[in-house]
N, C-alpha and C positions, 0 to 999 in steps of 0.2 A: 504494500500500500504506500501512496505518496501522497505529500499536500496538490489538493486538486481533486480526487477523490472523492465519488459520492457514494454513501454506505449507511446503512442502518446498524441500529443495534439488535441483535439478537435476543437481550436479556428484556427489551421491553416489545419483543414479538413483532419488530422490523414496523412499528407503527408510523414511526419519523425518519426523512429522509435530508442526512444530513452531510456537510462537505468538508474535508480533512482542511485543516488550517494551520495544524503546528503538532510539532510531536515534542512531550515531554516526558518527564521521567518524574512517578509519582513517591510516595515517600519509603518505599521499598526499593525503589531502584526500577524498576519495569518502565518500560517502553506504553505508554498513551498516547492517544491522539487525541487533540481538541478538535472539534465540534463546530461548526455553524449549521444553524435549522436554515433548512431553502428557505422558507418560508415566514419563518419569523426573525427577524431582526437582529432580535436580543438575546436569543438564547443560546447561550452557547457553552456546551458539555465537552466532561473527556470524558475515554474509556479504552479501556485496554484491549489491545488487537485484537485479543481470541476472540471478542463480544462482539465485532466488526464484520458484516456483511457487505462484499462488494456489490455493486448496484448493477455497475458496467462490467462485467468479469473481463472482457474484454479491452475496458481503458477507454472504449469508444462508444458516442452515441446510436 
């Protein structure tokens, strides 16, 4: 996965469809990605890879 990316979460049953924007490292050490919703503005989550569904498995529309 790369920033640019659009992917759901798994763990809330891929309801929101959201665009990779930064990767960090949470206070374990693990690899996150942050979150922007298409759709709404402001909201904006991380989550760790495994919980990541690619949208475009392909990279394209």
């Amino acid at each position: 996965m790369k920033i640019g990316d659009l992917v759901t979460r798994k763990s809330y049953n891929n309801d929101i469809t959201f665009c990779i924007i930064d990767f960090k490292a949470d206070a374990e050490g693990r690899c996150v990605a942050v979150l922007k919703a298409l759709y709404n503005k402001t909201f904006i989550v991380d989550a760790l890879l495994e919980d990541l569904v690619n949208v475009l498995p392909e990279g394209k529309l």
